[in-house]
C-alpha positions as CSV (number, residue, x, y, z in Angstrom):
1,X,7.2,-111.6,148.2
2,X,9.2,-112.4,150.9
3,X,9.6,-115.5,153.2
4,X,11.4,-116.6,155.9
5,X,13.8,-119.1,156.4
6,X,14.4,-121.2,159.3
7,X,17.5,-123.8,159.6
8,X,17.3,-126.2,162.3
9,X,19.7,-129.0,162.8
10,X,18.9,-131.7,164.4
11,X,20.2,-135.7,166.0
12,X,17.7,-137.9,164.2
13,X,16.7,-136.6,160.5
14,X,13.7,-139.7,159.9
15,X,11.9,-139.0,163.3
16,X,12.0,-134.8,162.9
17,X,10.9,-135.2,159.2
18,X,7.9,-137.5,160.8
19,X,7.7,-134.9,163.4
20,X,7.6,-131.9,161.0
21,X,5.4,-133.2,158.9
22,X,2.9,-134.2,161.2
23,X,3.0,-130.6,162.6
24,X,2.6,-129.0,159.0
25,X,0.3,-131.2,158.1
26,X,2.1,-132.0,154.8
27,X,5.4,-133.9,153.6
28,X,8.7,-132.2,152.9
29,X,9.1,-130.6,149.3
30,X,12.6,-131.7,149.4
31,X,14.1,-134.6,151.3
32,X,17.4,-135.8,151.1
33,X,19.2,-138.3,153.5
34,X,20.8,-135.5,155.4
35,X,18.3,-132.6,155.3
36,X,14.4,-131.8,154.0
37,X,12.7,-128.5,153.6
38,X,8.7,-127.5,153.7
39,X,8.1,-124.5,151.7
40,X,5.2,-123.6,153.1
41,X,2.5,-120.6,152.3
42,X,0.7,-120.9,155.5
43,X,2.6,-119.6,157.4
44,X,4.7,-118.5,154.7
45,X,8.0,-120.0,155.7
46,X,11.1,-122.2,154.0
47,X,11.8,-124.3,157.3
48,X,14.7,-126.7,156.9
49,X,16.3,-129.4,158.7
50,X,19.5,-131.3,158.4
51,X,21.5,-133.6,160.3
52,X,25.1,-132.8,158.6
53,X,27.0,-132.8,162.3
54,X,25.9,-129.2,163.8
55,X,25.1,-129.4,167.3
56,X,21.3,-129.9,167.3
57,X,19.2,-126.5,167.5
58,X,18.6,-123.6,165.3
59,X,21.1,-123.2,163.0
60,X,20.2,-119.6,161.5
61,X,17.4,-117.6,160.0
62,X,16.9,-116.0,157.0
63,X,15.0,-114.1,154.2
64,X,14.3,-115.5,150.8
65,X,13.8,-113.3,148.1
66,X,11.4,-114.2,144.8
67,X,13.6,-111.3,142.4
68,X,16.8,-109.8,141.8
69,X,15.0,-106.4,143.1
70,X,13.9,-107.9,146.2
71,X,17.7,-108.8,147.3
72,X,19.2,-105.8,146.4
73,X,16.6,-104.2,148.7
74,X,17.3,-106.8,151.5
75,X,20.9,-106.6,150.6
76,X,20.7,-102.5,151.5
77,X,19.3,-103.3,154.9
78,X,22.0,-105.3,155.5
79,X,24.4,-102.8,155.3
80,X,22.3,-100.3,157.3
81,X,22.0,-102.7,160.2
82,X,25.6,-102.3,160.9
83,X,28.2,-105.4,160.9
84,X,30.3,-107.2,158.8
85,X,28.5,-108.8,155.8
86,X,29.5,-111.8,154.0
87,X,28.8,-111.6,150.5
88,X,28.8,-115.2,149.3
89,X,28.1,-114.7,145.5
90,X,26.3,-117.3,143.6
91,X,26.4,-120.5,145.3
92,X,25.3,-124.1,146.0
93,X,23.8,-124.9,149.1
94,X,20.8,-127.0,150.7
95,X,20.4,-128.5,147.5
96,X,19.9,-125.3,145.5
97,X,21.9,-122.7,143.5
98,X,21.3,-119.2,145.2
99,X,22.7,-115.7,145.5
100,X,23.1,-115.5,149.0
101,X,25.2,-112.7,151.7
102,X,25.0,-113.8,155.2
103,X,25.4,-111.1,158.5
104,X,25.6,-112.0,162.5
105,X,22.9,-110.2,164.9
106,X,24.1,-109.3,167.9
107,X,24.0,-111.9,169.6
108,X,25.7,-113.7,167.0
109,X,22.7,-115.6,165.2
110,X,23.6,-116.2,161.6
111,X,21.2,-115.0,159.3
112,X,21.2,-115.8,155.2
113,X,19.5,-113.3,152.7
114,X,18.9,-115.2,149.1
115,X,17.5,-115.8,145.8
116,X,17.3,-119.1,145.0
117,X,17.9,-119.4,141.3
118,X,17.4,-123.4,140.4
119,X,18.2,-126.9,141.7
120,X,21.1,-128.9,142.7
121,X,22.0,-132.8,142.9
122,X,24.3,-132.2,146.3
123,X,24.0,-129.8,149.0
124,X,27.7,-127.9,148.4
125,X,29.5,-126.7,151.0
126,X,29.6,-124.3,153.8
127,X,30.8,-121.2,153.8
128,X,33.4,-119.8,156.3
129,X,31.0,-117.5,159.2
130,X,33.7,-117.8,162.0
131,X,34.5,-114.5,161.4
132,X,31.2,-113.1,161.2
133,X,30.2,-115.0,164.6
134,X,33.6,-113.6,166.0
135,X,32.7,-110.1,165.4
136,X,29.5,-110.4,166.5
137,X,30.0,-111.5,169.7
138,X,33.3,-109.3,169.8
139,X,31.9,-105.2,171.2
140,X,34.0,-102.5,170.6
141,X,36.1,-102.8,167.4
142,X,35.3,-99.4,166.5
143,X,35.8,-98.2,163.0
144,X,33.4,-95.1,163.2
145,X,34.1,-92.6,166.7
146,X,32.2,-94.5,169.7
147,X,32.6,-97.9,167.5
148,X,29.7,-99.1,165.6
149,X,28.6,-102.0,168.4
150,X,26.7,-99.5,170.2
151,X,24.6,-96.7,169.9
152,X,26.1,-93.5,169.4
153,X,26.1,-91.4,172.7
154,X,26.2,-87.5,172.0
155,X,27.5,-87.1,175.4
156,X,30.6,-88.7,174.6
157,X,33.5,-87.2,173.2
158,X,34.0,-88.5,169.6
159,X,37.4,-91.0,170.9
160,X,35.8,-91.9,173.5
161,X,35.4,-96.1,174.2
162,X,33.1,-97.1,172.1
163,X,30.8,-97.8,174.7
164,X,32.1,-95.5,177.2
165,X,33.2,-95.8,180.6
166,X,31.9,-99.0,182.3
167,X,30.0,-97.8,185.8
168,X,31.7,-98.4,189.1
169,X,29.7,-101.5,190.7
């Protein structure tokens, strides 16, 4: 079964972990002096917080996956959605080991597909999603007639802009 995750970074890690948990009605299942995570059923969510110098708001989304089938299957709608797709590979992050690929909506929201596959002692590292954010926010580097960063538009001719000719104002 699936779950989402939520990544928010924040200022002050003690007062949004009082805050959090208060609002949960339960303490975090991990805490660490830079982040904490609830892994909640109800609603079933993985919501985490860290202060590791982000600018304070959400950070990205994601889905978490309990089997190797699961991800594959996320990991196909990935592709369909259109967009480049980071495949991270096995990795360490937030405390845990995971198989994780990351893809920008958009708008250029990161969001994380995983399987978490054990525990960690530090939270690794970050991986590199400039480029990712870049393209999402980045129309019309077409790679497919019409470009792939809008709709196609039968009406078009094949080489035309990808999102064809702006209207006159």
């Amino acid at each position: 079964m699936k779950r989402l995750h939520l990544h928010v970074s924040v200022d002050d890690l003690p007062r949004s972990i009082h805050f959090y948990s208060a609002l949960f009605g339960v303490a975090p299942t991990v805490a660490k002096p830079d982040y904490a995570k609830w892994m909640l059923d109800d609603p079933r969510v993985n919501f985490a917080i860290s202060a590791r110098g982000a600018s304070p708001g959400l950070e990205h989304l994601g889905i978490q996956v309990e089997t190797t089938d699961e991800l594959q299957d996320v990991y196909g709608r990935l592709k369909q959605a259109g967009g480049l797709v980071y495949e991270e590979g096995a990795t360490t992050c937030c405390y845990a080991r995971s198989e994780k690929s990351w893809i920008a909506d958009p708008q250029g929201l990161m969001w994380e597909t995983f399987l978490t596959t054990g525990e960690s002692p530090v939270y690794g590292g970050d991986p590199a999603l400039d480029a990712l954010k870049s393209e999402a926010n980045a129309c019309c580097a077409p790679t497919t007639p019409q470009g792939e960063c809008c709709p196609p538009k039968p009406e078009l001719p094949a080489k035309a802009p990808c999102c064809g000719a702006k209207e006159p104002a």
